[in-house]
ZAMARGU-4260 file (C-alpha; in steps of 0.2 Angstrom, whole numbers, plus 5000, padded with zeros to 4 digits):
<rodrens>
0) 5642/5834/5327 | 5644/5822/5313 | 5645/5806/5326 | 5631/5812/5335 | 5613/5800/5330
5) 5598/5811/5331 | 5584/5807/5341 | 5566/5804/5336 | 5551/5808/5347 | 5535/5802/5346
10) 5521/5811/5343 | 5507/5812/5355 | 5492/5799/5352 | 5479/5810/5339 | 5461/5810/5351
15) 5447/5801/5342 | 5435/5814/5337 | 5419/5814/5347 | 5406/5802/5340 | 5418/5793/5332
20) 5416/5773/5329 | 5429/5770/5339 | 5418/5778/5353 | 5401/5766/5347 | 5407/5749/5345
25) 5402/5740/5362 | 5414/5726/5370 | 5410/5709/5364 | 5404/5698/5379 | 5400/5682/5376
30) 5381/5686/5378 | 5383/5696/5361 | 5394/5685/5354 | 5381/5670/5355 | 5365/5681/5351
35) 5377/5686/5335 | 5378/5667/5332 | 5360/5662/5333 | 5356/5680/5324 | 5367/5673/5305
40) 5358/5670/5293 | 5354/5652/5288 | 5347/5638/5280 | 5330/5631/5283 | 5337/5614/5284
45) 5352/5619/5297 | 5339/5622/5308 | 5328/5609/5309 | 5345/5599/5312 | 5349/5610/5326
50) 5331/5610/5333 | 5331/5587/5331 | 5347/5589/5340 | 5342/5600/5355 | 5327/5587/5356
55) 5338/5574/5360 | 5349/5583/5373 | 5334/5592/5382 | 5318/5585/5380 | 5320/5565/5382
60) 5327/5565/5398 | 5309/5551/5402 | 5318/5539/5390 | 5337/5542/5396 | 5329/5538/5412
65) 5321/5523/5409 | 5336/5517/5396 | 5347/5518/5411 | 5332/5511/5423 | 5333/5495/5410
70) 5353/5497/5409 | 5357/5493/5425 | 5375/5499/5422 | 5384/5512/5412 | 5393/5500/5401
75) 5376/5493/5396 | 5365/5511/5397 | 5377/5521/5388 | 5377/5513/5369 | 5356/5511/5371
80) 5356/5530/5376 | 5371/5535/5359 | 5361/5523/5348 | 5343/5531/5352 | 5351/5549/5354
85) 5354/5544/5335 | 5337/5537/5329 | 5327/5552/5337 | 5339/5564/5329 | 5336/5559/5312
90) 5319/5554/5314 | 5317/5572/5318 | 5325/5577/5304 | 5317/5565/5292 | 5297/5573/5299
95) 5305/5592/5300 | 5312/5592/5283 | 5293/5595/5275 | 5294/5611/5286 | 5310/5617/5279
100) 5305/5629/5270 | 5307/5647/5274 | 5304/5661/5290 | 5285/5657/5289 | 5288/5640/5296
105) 5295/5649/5313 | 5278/5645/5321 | 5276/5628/5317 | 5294/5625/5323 | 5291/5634/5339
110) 5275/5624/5342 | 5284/5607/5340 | 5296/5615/5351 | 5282/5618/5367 | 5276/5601/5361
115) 5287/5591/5367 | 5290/5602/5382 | 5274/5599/5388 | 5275/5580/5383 | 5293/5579/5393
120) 5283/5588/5409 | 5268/5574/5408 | 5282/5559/5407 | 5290/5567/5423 | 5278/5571/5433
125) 5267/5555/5430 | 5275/5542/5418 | 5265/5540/5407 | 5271/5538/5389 | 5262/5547/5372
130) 5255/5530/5363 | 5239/5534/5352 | 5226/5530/5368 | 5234/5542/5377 | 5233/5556/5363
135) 5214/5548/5363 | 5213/5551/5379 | 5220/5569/5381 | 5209/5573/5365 | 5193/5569/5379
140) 5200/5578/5394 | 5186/5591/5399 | 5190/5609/5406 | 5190/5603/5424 | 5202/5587/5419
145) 5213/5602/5414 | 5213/5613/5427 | 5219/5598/5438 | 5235/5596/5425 | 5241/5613/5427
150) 5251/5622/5438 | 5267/5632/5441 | 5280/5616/5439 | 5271/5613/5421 | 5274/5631/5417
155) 5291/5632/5423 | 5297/5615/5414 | 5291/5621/5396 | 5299/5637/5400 | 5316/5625/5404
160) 5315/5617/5388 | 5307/5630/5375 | 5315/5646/5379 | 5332/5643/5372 | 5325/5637/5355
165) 5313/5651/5356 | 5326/5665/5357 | 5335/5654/5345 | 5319/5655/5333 | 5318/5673/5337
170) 5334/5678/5330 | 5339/5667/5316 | 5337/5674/5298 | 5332/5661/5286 | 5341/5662/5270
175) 5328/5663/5254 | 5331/5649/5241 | 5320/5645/5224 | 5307/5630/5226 | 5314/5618/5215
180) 5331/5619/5223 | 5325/5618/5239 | 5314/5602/5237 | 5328/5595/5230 | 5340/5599/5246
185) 5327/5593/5257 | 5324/5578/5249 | 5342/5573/5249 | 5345/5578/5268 | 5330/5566/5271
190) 5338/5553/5262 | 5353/5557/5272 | 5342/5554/5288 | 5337/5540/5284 | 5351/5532/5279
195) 5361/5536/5295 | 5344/5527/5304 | 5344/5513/5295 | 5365/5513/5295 | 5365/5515/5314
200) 5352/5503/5319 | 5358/5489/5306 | 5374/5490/5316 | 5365/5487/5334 | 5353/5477/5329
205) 5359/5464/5341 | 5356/5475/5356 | 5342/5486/5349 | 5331/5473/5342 | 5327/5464/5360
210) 5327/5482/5368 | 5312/5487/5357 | 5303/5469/5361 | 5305/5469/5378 | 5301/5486/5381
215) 5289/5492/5368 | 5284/5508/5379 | 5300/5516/5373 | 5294/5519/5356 | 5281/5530/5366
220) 5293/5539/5373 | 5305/5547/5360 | 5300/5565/5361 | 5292/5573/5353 | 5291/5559/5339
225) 5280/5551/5349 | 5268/5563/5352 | 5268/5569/5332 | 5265/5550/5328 | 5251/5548/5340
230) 5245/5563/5336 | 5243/5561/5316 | 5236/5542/5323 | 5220/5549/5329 | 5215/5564/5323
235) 5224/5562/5302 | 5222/5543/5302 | 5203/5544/5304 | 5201/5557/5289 | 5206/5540/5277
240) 5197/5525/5284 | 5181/5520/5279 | 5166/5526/5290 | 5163/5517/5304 | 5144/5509/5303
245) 5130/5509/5318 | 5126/5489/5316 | 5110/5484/5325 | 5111/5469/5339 | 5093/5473/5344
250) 5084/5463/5331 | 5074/5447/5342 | 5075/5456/5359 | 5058/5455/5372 | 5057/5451/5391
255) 5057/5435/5398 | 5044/5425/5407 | 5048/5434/5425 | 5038/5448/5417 | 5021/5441/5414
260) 5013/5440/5432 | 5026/5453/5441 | 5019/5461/5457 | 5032/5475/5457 | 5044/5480/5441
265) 5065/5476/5444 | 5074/5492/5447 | 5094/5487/5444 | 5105/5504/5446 | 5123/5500/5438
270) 5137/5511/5445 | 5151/5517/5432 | 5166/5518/5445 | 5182/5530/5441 | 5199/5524/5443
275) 5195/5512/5456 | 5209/5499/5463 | 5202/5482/5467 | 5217/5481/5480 | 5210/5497/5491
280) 5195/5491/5495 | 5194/5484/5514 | 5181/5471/5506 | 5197/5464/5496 | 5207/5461/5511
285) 5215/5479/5510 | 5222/5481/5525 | 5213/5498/5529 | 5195/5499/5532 | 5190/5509/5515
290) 5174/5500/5513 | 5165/5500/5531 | 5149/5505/5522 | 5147/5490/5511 | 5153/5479/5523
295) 5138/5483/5535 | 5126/5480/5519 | 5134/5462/5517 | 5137/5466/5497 | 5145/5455/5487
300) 5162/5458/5479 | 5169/5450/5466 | 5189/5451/5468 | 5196/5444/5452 | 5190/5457/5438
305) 5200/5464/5424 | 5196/5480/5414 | 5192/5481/5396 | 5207/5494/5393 | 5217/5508/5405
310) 5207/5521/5401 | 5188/5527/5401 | 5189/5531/5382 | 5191/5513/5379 | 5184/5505/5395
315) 5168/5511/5394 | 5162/5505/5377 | 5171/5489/5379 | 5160/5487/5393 | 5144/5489/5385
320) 5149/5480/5372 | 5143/5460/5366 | 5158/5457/5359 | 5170/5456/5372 | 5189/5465/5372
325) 5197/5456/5358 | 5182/5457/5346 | 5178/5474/5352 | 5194/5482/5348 | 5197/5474/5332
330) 5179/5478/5325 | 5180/5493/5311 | 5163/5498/5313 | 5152/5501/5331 | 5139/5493/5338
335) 5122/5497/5347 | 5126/5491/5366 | 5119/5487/5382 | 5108/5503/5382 | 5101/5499/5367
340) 5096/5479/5367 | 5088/5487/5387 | 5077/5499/5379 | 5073/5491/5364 | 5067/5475/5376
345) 5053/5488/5382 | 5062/5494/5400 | 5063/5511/5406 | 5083/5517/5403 | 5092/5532/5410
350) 5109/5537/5410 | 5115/5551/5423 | 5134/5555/5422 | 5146/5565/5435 | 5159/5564/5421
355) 5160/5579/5411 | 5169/5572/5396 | 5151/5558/5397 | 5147/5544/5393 | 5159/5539/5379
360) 5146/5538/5365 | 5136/5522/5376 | 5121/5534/5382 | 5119/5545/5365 | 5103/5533/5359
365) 5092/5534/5375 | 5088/5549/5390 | 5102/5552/5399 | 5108/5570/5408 | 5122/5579/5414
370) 5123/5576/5434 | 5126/5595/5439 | 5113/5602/5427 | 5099/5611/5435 | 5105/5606/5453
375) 5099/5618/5465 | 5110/5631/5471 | 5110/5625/5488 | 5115/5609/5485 | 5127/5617/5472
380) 5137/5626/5485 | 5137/5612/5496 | 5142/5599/5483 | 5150/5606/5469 | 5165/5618/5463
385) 5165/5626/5449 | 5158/5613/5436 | 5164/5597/5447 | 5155/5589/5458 | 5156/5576/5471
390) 5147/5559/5466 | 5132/5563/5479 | 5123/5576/5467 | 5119/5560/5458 | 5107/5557/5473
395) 5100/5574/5472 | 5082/5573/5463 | 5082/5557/5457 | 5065/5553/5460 | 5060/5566/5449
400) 5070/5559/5436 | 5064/5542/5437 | 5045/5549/5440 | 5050/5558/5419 | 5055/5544/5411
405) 5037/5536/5402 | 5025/5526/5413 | 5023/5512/5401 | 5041/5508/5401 | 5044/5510/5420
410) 5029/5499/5425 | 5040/5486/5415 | 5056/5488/5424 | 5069/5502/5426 | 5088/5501/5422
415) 5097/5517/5427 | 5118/5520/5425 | 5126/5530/5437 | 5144/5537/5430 | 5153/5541/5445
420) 5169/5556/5447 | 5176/5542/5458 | 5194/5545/5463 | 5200/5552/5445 | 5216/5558/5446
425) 5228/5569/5448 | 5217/5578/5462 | 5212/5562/5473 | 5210/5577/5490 | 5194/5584/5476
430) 5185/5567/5478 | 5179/5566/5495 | 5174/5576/5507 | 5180/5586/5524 | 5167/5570/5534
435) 5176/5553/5525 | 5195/5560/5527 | 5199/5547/5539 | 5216/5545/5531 | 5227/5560/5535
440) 5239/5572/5530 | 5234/5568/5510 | 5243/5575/5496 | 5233/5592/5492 | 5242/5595/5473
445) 5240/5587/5457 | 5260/5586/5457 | 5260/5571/5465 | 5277/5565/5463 | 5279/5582/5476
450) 5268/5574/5488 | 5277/5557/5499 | 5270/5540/5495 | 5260/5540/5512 | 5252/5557/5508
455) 5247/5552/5492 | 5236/5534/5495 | 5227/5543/5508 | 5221/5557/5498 | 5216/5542/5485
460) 5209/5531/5501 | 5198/5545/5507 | 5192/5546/5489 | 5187/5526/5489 | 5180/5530/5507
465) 5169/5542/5499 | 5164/5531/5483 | 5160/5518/5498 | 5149/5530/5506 | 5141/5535/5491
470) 5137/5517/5486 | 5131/5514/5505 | 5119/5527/5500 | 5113/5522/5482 | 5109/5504/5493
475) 5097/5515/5506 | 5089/5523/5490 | 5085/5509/5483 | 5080/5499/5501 | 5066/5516/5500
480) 5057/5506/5486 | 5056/5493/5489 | 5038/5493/5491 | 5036/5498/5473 | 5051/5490/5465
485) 5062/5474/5467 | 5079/5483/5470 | 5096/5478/5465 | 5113/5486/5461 | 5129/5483/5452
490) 5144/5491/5453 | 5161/5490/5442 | 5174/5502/5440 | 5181/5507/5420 | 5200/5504/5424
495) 5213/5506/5439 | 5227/5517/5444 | 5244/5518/5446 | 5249/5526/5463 | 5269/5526/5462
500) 5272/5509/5456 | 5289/5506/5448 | 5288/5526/5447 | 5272/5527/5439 | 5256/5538/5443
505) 5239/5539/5435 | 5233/5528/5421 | 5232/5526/5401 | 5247/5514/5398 | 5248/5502/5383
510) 5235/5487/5391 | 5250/5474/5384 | 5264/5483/5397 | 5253/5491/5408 | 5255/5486/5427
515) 5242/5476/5433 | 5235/5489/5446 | 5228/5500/5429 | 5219/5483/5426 | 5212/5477/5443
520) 5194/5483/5447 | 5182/5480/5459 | 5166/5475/5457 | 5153/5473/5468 | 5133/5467/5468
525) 5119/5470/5481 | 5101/5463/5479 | 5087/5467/5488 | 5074/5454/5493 | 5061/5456/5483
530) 5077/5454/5469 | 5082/5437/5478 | 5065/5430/5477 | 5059/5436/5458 | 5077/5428/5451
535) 5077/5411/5464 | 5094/5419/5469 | 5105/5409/5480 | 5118/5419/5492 | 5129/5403/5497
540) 5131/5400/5475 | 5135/5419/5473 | 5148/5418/5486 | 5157/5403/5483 | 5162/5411/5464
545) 5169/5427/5471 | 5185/5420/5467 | 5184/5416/5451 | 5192/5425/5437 | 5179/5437/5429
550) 5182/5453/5416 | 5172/5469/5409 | 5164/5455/5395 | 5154/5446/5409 | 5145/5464/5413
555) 5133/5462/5396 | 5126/5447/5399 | 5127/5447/5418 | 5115/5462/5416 | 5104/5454/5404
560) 5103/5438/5412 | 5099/5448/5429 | 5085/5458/5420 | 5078/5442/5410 | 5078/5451/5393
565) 5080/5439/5380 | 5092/5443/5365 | 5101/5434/5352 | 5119/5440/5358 | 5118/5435/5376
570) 5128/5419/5380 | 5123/5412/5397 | 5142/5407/5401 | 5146/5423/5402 | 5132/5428/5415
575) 5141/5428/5431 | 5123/5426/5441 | 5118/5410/5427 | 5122/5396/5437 | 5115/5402/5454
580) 5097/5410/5447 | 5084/5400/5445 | 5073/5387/5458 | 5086/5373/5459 | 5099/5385/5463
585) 5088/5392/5476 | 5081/5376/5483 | 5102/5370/5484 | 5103/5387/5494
</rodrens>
C-alpha cells in the first residue's frame, strides 16, 4: 500500500449566495465602457481641449470643403486642412480658457457647442460665411425671416454635431481646484496655445500667408471662432466706441425755381427693391421674359448699377446717403439723409415699408408705416400670411395715406418710398402669386440646395415677375393722377443674390469677395408727361446713358436733381438725369 499515490478530488464549486455581487455587476459593453470614460472626473481645461478638438473634426467641414475646393489636389489640400485643423484648435483653446473654470460653465460650453452647429448648417446649406455684416445682418432678421430659416434639416444637423458633446457635457465631473491655482493653469495652457499657433503658422508661412490673401473668406469660416469673433464685433465692440453723432446736412435747402408758377405738384414714388438681379430682368437682355409689364410701359432701365453693400443693413443707408460707399462706411458718426434734406426743402415725404425688419433707421425722422398695419381683413386673407405680405398691400389705401400727410406740404410736391418684400430669400415660391408663376415646377423649400438648379430660378423668376407686375401697377397709379400731379417713378434694388453660383445661395458676403450677382441691381425710371415737360426731359439723352456705369451714390442727387431741391451736398455729376434736363437738352431731343 506504501507504493500506492493517493488521489485528490476536487471539491464541487461553493454557489455564490443569492444577491451576492457577483450576481449585480453587469457585463461591460463598450456602451458602458465609453459612458464610464466621459463620466471620470476631470479638469476644467481637459475639456475645453477636448471640445476645440471636436470643433475641428465635426463642425468645419464648410472650410474642409472649400480648402480642398482651392487645393485642387490632395497633396496641395492636405497640409492647408493639418495646418488649419491646428490654428482653430488652439484658437479655441486660447477663447475657451476664460471659461475653464468649474461644472457652472457647462451651459456656456454647451451653448458654444449648438453655436457652431447652427453656424456649420447655414454654411452648408447656403454658403455664406459668419463675417461681422453677416452677424449684423442675422441680428435684424425679423420673425417671418426666421421662420423661412428653419426646418427639419436644420434641426437634424445641430442634433448631428451637438449631441455627442452634450452627453459628453452631461456626464463629465469637473474636478474642484482653488482660484489662484486655477488661473495660474489656465493662463499657462493659454500660453501654450498660443505658442503652438504661432509655432505652427511660422513654419507654413510660405503656404498660409498667400492662402489667407487670396482667400480672405476663410477667416470667416473657422467655426465657431468666427462666429464668436463676429459676434463680440457687433454687439461688445459698440459698448466701447464713442457715440455715433446725428450731423445735420439740411442747413441751406429750399426748392428750386420749377416751383414758383407750377400748375400741378411733382409726385416721384421711389421703390426700395429686395434682392433683385439685374441679370433676371427680360429688360436686361435676360433671356426670359420676366419684365413684360414694364416693357409694354417703355421704362427706362439702367443696366450698369452696383450696390452700396450685399446686404439691406448696409445698402439701404448707404443709399440715402450724400456721402457715397467709401465715405459712408468709414464715417464714425450718421448722418441726416435723403429723407431728411426732402422734408426739410418743404415736400410732403412718406415712407411705407413691406419689410418687417424696416427701414434701416432712413425713415425714423419723417411719417412713415408698416405696410400690413390696419389692412383690411379682406385684402388680408387675399394678400397676406401670417405677418408677410405680398408687395401689392402697398397699393392697398394709398390714397388715403397721401390724402393724411399735410396739405401745405403736399401742394408743394410729394416724395413717397415704397420698401418692397421683393424676392427675399430663402422662400422665393412666398413672393409671387399662384396668377405670375409662369415659370414652373419652382423650388417650394427654403433648403434650396434640395431643390435642382432649374427649380430654384423659377421659383426666384416668378418672384421678379411679380415685382414686374407690381411695378406695372405703381405706373397705372400714378397715370390716375396725373391730372393733379406730374407723375414719376424710380426704382432701385438694395443688393443682389446669389442663386448657386460657384455653390453659393443668398446674399451677405464680404463686398471685396463677393460674386458680382450680390452686387448687380437693376434700376429702372418711368416719367409721366406732365414730368417730361416740367423738367425739359429728353428720352433720346436718357437712353443713350443706359450703358453707363452708375452706383447706389448717384440715387441722392439723381432724386434731388429730379425734384429741383436745392442743397449744399448735391453734386450735379452725380445726377444721372443732369445732363439731359433742362430746355437745351429738350430742344436737342
Amino acid at each position: 500500500m506504501s507504493g500506492m499515490r493517493a488521489r485528490s478530488t476536487p471539491l464541487p464549486p461553493v454557489p455564490a449566495p443569492a444577491g451576492s455581487a457577483e450576481d449585480e455587476v453587469p457585463a461591460l459593453t463598450p456602451w458602458r465602457a465609453l459612458d464610464g470614460w466621459f463620466a471620470r472626473p476631470r479638469s476644467a481645461r481637459s475639456v475645453i481641449v477636448g471640445l476645440s478638438l471636436y470643433f475641428a473634426v465635426a463642425a468645419n467641414w464648410p472650410l474642409w470643403n472649400e480648402l480642398a475646393r482651392i487645393g485642387g489636389a490632395p497633396s496641395v489640400y492636405m497640409p492647408s486642412i493639418a495646418l488649419m485643423s491646428l490654428l482653430l484648435t488652439c484658437g479655441m483653446v486660447a477663447v475657451l480658457t476664460f471659461t475653464a473654470w468649474t461644472r457652472w460653465m457647462k451651459p456656456v460650453w454647451f451653448g458654444v457647442v449648438v453655436l457652431a452647429a447652427v453656424a456649420q448648417h447655414y454654411m452648408l446649406t447656403y454658403r455664406v460665411v459668419m463675417d461681422p455684416t453677416m452677424l449684423a445682418n442675422v441680428l435684424q432678421t425679423d420673425s417671418s425671416e426666421v421662420r423661412d430659416l428653419l426646418g427639419w434639416r436644420l434641426a437634424l444637423n445641430v442634433l448631428w454635431v451637438a449631441a455627442l458633446p452634450a452627453w459628453a457635457l452631461w456626464r463629465v465631473r469637473i474636478v474642484p481646484a482653488p482660484v489662484l491655482p486655477q488661473i495660474g493653469r489656465n493662463l499657462a495652457l493659454l500660453l501654450i496655445a498660443a505658442a503652438v499657433a504661432f509655432a505652427g503658422a511660422f513654419a507654413m508661412n510660405r503656404q498660409l500667408a498667400p492662402l489667407m490673401r487670396n482667400n480672405v473668406h476663410l477667416r470667416y469660416m473657422l467655426n465657431p471662432l468666427a462666429s464668436i469673433y463676429s459676434t463680440t464685433a457687433v454687439v461688445v465692440k459698440p459698448m466701447f466706441v464713442h457715440s455715433r453723432k446725428l450731423l445735420p446736412i439740411t442747413g441751406g435747402t429750399a426748392l428750386g425755381a420749377s416751383y414758383a408758377n407750377q400748375t400741378k405738384p411733382p409726385l416721384l414714388v421711389l421703390v426700395v427693391g429686395k434682392t433683385a438681379r439685374a441679370d433676371h430682368f427680360g429688360l436686361n437682355g435676360y433671356a426670359r421674359d420676366t419684365t413684360p409689364e414694364l416693357a409694354a410701359r417703355h421704362v427706362l432701365s439702367y443696366r450698369e448699377v452696383r450696390s452700396c453693400g450685399t446686404n439691406t443693413l448696409a445698402s439701404v443707408p448707404c443709399m440715402f446717403s450724400p456721402l457715397g460707399k467709401d465715405a459712408f462706411e468709414a464715417s464714425e458718426d450718421d448722418f441726416e439723409n435723403l429723407m431728411d434734406v426732402l422734408q426739410a426743402s418743404g415736400l410732403a415725404v412718406f415712407w411705407l415699408d413691406n419689410q418687417a425688419g424696416g427701414c434701416e433707421g432712413v425713415c425714423d425722422r419723417v411719417p412713415h408705416a408698416s405696410a400690413f398695419d390696419r389692412v383690411d381683413p379682406a385684402v388680408r386673407s387675399l394678400l397676406c400670411d401670417g405677418d408677410e405680405c405680398l408687395d401689392d398691400v402697398m397699393l392697398n389705401g394709398l390714397d388715403q395715406r397721401i390724402a393724411a400727410l399735410p396739405a401745405a406740404r403736399r401742394n408743394k410736391g410729394i416724395v413717397l418710398v415704397m420698401h418692397q418684400m421683393g424676392s427675399h430669400g430663402p422662400a422665393y415660391y412666398r413672393r409671387s402669386s399662384a396668377d405670375v408663376k409662369h415659370f414652373m415646377p419652382e423650388c417650394l423649400t427654403n433648403a434650396l440646395a434640395e431643390c435642382s438648379h432649374s427649380e430654384l430660378i423659377n421659383g426666384y423668376d416668378n418672384s421678379i415677375a411679380y415685382t414686374d407686375r407690381f411695378l406695372g401697377k405703381t405706373i397705372d397709379w400714378l397715370k390716375g393722377k396725373s391730372r393733379k400731379f406730374d407723375p414719376s417713378l424710380l426704382y432701385v434694388s438694395d443688393h443682389g443674390e446669389s442663386l448657386g453660383e460657384y455653390g453659393l445661395f443668398l446674399h451677405g458676403l464680404p463686398y471685396g469677395f463677393a460674386p458680382d450677382v450680390q452686387k448687380r441691381v437693376p434700376m429702372l425710371a418711368w416719367f409721366g408727361d406732365g414730368m417730361i415737360e416740367r423738367e425739359k426731359l429728353s428720352r433720346s439723352c436718357m437712353e443713350s446713358g443706359l450703358d453707363k456705369p452708375l452706383t447706389h451714390d448717384n440715387l441722392y442727387h439723381t432724386v434731388l436733381g429730379l425734384m429741383d431741391v436745392r442743397t449744399p451736398t448735391y453734386i450735379r455729376s452725380l445726377d444721372v438725369l443732369a445732363g439731359c434736363r433742362g430746355p437745351e437738352a429738350a430742344a436737342a431731343s
